[in-house]
Structures are given as structure tokens and as C-alpha cells.
mmCIF file of the C-alpha atoms, coordinates in Angstrom:
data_MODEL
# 
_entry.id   MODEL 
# 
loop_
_atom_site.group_PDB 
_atom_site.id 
_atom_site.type_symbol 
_atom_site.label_atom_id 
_atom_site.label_alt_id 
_atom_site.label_comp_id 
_atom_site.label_asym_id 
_atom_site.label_entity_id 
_atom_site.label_seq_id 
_atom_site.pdbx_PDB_ins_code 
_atom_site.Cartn_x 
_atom_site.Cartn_y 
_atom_site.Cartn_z 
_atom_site.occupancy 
_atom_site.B_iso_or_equiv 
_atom_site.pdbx_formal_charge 
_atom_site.auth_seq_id 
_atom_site.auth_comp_id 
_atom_site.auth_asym_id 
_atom_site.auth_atom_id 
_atom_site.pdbx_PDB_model_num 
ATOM 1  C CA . UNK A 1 1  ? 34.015 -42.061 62.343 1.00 0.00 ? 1  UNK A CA 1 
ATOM 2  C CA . UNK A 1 2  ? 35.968 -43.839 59.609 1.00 0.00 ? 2  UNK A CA 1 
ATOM 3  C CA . UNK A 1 3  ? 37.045 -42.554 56.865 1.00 0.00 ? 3  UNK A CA 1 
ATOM 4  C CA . UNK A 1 4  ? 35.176 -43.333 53.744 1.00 0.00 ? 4  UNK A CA 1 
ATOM 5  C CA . UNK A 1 5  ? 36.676 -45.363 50.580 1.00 0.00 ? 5  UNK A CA 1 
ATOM 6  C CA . UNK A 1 6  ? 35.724 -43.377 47.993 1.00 0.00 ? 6  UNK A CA 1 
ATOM 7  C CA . UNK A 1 7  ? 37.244 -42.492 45.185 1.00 0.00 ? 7  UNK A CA 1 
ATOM 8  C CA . UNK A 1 8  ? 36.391 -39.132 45.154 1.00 0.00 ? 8  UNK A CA 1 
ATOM 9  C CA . UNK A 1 9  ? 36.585 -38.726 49.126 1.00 0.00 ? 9  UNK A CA 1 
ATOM 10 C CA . UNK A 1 10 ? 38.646 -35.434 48.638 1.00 0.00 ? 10 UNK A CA 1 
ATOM 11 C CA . UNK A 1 11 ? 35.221 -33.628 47.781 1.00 0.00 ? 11 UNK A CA 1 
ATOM 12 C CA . UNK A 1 12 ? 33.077 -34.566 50.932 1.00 0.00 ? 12 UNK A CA 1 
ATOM 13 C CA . UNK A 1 13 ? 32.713 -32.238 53.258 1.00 0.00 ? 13 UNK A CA 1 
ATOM 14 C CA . UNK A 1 14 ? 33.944 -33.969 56.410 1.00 0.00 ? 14 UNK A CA 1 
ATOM 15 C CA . UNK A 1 15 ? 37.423 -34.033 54.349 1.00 0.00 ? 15 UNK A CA 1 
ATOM 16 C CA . UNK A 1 16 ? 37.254 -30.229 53.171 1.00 0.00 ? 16 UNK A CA 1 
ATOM 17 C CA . UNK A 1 17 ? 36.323 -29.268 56.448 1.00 0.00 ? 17 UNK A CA 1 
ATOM 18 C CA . UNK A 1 18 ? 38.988 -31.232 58.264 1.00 0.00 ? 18 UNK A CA 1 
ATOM 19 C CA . UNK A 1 19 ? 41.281 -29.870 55.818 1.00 0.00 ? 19 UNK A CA 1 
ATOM 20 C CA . UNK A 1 20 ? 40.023 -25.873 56.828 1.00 0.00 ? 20 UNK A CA 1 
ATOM 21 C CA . UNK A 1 21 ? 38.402 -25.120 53.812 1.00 0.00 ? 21 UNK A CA 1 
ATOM 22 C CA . UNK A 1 22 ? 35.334 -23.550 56.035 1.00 0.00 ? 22 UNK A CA 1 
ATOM 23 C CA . UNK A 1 23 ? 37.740 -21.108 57.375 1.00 0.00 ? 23 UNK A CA 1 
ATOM 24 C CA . UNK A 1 24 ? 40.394 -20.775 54.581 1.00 0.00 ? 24 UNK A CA 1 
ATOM 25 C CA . UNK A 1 25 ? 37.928 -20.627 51.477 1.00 0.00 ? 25 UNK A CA 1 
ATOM 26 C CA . UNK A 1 26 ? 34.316 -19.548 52.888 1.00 0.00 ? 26 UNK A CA 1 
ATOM 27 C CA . UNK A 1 27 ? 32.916 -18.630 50.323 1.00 0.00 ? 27 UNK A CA 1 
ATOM 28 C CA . UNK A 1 28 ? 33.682 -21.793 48.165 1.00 0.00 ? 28 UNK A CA 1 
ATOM 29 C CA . UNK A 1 29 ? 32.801 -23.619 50.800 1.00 0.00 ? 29 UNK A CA 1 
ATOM 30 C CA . UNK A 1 30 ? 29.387 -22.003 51.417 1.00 0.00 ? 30 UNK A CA 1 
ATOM 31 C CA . UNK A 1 31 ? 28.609 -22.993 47.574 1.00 0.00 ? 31 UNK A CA 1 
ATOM 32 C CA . UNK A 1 32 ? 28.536 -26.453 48.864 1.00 0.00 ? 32 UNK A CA 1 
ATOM 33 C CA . UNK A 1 33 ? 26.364 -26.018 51.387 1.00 0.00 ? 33 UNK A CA 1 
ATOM 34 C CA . UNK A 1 34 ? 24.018 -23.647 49.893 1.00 0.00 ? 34 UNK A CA 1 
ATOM 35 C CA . UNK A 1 35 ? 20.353 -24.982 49.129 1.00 0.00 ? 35 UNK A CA 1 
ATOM 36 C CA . UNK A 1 36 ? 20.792 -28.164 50.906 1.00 0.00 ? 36 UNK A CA 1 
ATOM 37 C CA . UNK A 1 37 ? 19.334 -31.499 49.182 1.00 0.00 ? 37 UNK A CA 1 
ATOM 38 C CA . UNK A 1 38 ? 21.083 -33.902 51.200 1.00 0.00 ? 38 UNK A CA 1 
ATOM 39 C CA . UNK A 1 39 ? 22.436 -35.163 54.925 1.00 0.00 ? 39 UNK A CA 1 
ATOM 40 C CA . UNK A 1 40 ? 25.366 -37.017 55.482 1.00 0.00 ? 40 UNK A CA 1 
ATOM 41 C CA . UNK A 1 41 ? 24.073 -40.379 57.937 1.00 0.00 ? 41 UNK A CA 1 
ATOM 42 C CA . UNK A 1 42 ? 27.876 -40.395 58.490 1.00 0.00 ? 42 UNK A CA 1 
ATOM 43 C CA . UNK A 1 43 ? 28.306 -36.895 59.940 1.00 0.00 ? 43 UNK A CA 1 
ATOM 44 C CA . UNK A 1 44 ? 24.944 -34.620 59.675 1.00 0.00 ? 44 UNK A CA 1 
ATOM 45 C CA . UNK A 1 45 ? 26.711 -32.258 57.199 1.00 0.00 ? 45 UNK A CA 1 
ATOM 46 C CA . UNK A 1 46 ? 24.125 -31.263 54.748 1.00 0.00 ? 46 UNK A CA 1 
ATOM 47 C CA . UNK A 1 47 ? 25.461 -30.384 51.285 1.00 0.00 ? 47 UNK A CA 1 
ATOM 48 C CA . UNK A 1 48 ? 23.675 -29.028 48.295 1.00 0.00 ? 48 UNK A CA 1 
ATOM 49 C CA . UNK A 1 49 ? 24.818 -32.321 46.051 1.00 0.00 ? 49 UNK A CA 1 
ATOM 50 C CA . UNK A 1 50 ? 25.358 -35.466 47.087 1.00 0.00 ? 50 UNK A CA 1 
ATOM 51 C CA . UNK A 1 51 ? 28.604 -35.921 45.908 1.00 0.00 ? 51 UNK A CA 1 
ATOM 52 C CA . UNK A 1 52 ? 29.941 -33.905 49.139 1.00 0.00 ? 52 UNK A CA 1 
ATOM 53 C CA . UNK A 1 53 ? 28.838 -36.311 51.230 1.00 0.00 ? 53 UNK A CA 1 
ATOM 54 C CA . UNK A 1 54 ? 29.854 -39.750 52.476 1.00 0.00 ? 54 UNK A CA 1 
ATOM 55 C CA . UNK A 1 55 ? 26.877 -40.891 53.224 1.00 0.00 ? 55 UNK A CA 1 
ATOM 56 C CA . UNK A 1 56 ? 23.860 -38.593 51.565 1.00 0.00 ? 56 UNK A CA 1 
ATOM 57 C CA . UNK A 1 57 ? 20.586 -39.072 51.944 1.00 0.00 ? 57 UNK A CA 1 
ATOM 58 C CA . UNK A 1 58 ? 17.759 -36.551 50.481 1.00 0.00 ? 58 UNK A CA 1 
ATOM 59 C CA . UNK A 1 59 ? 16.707 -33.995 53.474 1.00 0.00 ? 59 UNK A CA 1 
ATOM 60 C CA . UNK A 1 60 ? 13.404 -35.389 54.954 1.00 0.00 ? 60 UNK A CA 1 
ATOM 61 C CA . UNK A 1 61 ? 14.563 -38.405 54.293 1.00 0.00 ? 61 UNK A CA 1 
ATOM 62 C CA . UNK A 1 62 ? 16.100 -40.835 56.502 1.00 0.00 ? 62 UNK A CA 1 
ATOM 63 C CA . UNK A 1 63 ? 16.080 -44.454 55.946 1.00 0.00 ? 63 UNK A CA 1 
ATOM 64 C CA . UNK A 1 64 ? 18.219 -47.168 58.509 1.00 0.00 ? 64 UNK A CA 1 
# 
């Protein structure tokens, strides 16, 4: 998977995970992921905004 260009990448998921922020800052990181609204297409991460994710796309939701 490539990384994505965004300007903001440094608050996706993939990149906080990668970083250990699941393991180093749980509870932050649950915040994110609490209440899901949205799936990466990139990953499968789901995140509760959709600025966490690369690639989001509202849960139930998943156009080609």
C-alpha cells in the first residue's frame, strides 16, 4: 500500500498505527475509532471521522 499524499497524512490511522500509537497511547487512539462512520478502501481501518482515513468511505457504503 502506498502511502497517501495528503496534507494532513499524520492523522490517518494507518500512519498513527504504524507509528505505535495503538499500543503507546490506547486510549487516544480508541477515541478515533470509537463509533465508527467510516472505512478506509485503502486499509479497512474504520475510524469515527473521516479525516483518519486515507481513503473513507461511510460504513455500509462501498462504492468502486
Amino acid at each position: 500500500m502506498a502511502e497517501c499524499s495528503c496534507e494532513n497524512h499524520d492523522q490517518h490511522l494507518c500512519k498513527l498505527y504504524g507509528q505505535g500509537a495503538a499500543k503507546d497511547s490506547p486510549d487516544q487512539y480508541a477515541h478515533l475509532v470509537r463509533d465508527p462512520q467510516f472505512v478506509c478502501k485503502s486499509c479497512g481501518r474504520v475510524a469515527a471521522k473521516k479525516e483518519n482515513l486515507c481513503g473513507p468511505t461511510p460504513l455500509g457504503v462501498w462504492e468502486d
